[in-house]
N, C-alpha and C positions, 0 to 999 in steps of 0.2 A: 217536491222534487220527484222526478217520477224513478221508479225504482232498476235496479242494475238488471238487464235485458239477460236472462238465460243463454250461457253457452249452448248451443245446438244436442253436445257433448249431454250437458248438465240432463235436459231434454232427454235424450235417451235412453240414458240410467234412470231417472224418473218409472220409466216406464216398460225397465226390465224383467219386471215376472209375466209380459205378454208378447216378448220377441222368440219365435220359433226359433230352430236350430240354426237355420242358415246368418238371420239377421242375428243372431248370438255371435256365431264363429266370425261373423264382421264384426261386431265390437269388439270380440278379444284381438282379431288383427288393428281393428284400427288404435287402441289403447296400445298394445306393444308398439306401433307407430312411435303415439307422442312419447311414451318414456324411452325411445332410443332415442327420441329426437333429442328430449330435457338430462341425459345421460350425456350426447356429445356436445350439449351447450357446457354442461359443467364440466365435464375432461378437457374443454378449450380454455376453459378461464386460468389464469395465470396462477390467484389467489386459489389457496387450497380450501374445499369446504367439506364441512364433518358435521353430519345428523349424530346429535347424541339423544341417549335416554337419561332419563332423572340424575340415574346412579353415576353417568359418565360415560357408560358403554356405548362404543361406535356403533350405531348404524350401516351408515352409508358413507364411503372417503373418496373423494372424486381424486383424478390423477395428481393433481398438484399437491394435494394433501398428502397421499402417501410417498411423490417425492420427499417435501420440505419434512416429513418425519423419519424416514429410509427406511419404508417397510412397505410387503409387498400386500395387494388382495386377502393373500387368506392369511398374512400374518396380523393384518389387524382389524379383521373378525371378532367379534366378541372383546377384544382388546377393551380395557377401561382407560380414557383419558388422562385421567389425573395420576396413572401411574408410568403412562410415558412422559408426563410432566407435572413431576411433581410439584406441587403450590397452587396449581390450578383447586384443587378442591375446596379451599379455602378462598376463591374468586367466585363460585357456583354458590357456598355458602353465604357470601354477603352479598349475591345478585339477587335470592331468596329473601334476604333479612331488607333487604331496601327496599327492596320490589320493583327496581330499577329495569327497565327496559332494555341496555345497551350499557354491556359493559365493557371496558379495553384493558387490556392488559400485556405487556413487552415481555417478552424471554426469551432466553437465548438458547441453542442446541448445541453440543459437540458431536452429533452424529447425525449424518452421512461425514457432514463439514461442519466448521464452527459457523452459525448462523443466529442472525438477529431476527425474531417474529414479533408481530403485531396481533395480536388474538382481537377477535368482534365477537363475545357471546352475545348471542339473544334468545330470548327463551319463546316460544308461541304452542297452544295448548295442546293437549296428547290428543289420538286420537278417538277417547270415550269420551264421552260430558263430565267431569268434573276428576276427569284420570290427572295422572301427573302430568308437569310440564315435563316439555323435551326442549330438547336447547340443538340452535344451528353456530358453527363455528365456525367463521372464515378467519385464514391465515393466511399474513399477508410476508413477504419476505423482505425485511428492512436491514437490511446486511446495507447494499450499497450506499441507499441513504444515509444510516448513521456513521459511514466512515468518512462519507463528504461531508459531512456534519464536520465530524470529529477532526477532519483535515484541514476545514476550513477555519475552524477557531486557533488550533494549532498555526494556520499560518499568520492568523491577525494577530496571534500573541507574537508569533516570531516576529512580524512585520515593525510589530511597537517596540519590543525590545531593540530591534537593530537602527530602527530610525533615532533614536535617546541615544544608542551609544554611539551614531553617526558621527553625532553632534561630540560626545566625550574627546571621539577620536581624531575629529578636526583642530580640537584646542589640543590635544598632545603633540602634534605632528609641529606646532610653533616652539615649545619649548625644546623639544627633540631637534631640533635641525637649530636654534642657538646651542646647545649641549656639543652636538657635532663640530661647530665651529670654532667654540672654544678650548676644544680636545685635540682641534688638530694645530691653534697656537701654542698650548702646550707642549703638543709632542715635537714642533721647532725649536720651541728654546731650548725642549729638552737637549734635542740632537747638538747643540751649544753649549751644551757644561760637560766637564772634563768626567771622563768613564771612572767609576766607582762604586760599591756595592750601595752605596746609596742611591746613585743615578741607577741601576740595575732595577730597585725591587721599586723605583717609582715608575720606570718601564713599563716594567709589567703589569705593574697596577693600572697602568695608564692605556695596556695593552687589553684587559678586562672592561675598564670602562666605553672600550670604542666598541668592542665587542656585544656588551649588553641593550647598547646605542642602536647598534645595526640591526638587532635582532627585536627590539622594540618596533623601530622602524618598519622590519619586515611584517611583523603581527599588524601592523596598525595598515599597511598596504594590501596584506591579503585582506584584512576586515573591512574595508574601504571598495574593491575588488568585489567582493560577495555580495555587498549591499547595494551595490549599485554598477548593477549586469547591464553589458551591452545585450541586446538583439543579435542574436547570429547572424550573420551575410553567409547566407546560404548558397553553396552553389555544388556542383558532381564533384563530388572527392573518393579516392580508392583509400580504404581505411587501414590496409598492410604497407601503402605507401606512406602513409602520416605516421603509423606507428615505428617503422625503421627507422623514418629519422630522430623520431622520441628514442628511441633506444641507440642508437650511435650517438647522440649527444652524451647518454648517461653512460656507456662501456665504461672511460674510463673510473667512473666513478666505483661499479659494479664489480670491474675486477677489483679495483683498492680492497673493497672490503672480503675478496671470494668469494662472491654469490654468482653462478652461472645463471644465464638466461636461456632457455629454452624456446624461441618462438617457433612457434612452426603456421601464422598465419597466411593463410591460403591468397596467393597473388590475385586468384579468379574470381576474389569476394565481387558478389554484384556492388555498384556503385551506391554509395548513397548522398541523401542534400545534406552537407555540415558545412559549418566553420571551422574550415583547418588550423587557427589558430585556437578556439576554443576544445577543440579535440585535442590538439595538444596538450593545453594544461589540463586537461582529464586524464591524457594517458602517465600526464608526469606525475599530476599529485597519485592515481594508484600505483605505479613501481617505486615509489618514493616512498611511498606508506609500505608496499613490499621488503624491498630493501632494510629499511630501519625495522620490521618485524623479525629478519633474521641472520644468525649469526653466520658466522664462515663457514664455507660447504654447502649451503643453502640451496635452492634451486627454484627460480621464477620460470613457471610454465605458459607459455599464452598459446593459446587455442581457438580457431576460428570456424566459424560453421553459419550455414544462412538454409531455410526454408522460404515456401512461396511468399511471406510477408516479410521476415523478416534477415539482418544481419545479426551475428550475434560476434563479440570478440570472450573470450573468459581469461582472467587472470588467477591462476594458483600458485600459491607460494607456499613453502613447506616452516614457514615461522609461527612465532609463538603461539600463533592463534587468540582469537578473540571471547573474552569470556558470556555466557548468553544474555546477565544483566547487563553486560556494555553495550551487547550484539542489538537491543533493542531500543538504543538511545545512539545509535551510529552515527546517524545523521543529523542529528541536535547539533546545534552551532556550540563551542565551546566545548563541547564531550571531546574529550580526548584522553586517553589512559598512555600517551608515551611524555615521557618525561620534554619541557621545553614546548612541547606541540600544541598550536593556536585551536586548534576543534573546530579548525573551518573547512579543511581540504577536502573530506566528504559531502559535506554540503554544497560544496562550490562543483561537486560533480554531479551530484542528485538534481541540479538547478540547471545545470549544462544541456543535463539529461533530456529533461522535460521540455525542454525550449527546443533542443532538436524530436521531439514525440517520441523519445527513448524513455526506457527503463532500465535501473540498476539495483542490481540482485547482490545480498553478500549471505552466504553460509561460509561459518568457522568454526574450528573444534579446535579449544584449547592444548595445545602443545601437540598439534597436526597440522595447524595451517588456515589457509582461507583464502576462500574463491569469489573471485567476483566478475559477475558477468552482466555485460555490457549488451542493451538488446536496441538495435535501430531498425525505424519503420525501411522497408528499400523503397529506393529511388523511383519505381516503376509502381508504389502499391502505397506510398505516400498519403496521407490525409492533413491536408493545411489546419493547422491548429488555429482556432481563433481565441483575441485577448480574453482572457479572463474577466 
């Protein structure tokens, strides 16, 4: 096989101790050439890459690299790698002991931002004959990956659970509704026998059990509801006009308990594509969730604001607040930390969300309150979602 053709390059260094001054000062411009050239191939690459030496110490860190590690040029100078991530020395160690070619290894950063990397060491040889290895290290930023990862398992586990208790919840729903009917021939005859402290306390016993009825029933309806979501019929809805009529439905409820409402969202919201009835049970189940967070005197704030992309609504309330182990399991079907409550009403909004290309936000601090904001793509800046 005939052998690999000399670069031109190769050629000319060959036969550098016979090039005068001028053809010199040309090869030192043409050489600063190609290394700006292989400078801005590596400041374009996404993946960060790092020349190390034996010991670990950087070399060279192209742009991406000292992004994904939040350090500037001459902070990581001389810098040794395995002491901005720690464990790595014990990777360099057993690349040495295997003699392995290509090693991988995951870790995570908390600074700039919390992120997920991919590390490629490979080792290839120093530049004396039989000098140490030096090792090149691309780093690759697997943040988004592993969350889709992680979201996607999370929803096929959610998926199986809720489809098993579909089915639970289909056979409850027969006996519940004979229950009902036989409570309300009860409660006839009752009305039929003559008043006495005995008809009194089967009353109200019987006044309990219609109640426990209903509210089975309602768990079993919102469960039923969640699992099996319509498509929105999408069409221009003004999002200050769907929310007042949420809120004049609820007034009386609102002052019952003395909680004031504060809205002050902005009539001139740009338009967005929803379903006004699914916007509504979004806006009921968060003031509802509001509401039961806090006592008399309370105060539900809503707040509206929109940039080039997007709508935003915010709901604060100044109730008990949400503690941070909860705050992190919000949306989990079933979580719920108020006494009576199904642990679906946030989920049934998070899933609202996403089918109109929204996002919903909750920061809370115990015994201050908690805010939740509502963000929609606008109607002018829209991206049509496709099925999953």
């Amino acid at each position: 096989m005939a052998g690999k053709k000399p670069h031109s390059l190769d050629r000319v260094l060959g036969r550098i101790g016979t090039l005068d001054s001028v053809n010199l000062a040309n090869l030192v411009q043409r050489l600063a050439r190609e290394r700006g050239l292989f400078e801005d191939i590596f400041h374009a690459l996404q993946e960060g890459i790092l020349v190390l030496e034996a010991d670990g110490t950087v070399e060279y860190a192209n742009g991406s690299a000292l992004r994904l590690l939040g350090l500037g040029e001459s902070e990581i100078a001389g810098q040794i790698l395995w002491r901005l991530v720690p464990g790595l020395r014990l990777t360099v160690e057993t690349l040495r002991a295997e003699a392995t070619e290509v090693l991988t290894r995951e870790f995570e950063l908390s600074y700039p931002e919390p992120r997920s990397i991919r590390l490629y060491l490979v080792p290839f040889p120093g530049e004396e004959p039989g000098g140490e290895r030096r090792y090149a290290a691309i780093l690759t930023d697997i943040t988004l990956d592993k969350r889709t990862t992680e979201r996607r398992i999370e929803d096929e586990r959610t998926s199986s659970i809720l489809l098993l208790a579909a089915g639970v919840a289909h056979e409850l729903g027969n006996p519940l509704n004979s229950l009902t009917i036989h409570l309300q021939l009860l409660e006839r005859k009752l009305k039929k026998l003559k008043a006495g402290a005995a008809a009194k306390e089967f009353s109200e016993s019987l006044a309990v059990c219609q109640d426990e009825v209903r509210r089975l029933d309602g768990i079993i309806s919102h469960f039923l509801e969640a699992i099996r979501p319509r498509a929105p019929d999408l069409a221009e809805t003004d999002l200050a006009e769907v929310l007042a009529e949420v809120l004049r439905f609820q007034a009386n409820e609102f002052a019952d308990r003395g909680v004031t409402v504060e809205s002050a969202a902005s009539a001139s919201l740009p338009p967005i594509l929803a379903d006004r009835n699914q916007l509504k049970q979004v806006f009921f189940n968060l003031t509802k969730n509001a509401l039961e967070a806090m006592q008399a005197g309370g105060v539900l704030r809503i707040r509206s604001r929109a940039d080039d992309d997007s709508v935003y609504l915010l709901f604060g309330d100044t109730g008990s607040g949400i503690r941070q182990e909860d705050l992190l399991r919000i949306f989990e079907p079933y979580h719920t930390t108020k006494p009576g409550g199904h642990g679906l009403g946030l989920m049934i909004v998070q899933r609202i969300m996403r089918e109109h290309g929204g996002h919903v936000g909750i920061e809370s601090k115990e015994g201050v309150g908690t805010l939740v904001t509502l963000q929609f793509p606008r109607k002018d800046r829209r991206v049509r979602m496709l099925p999953s």
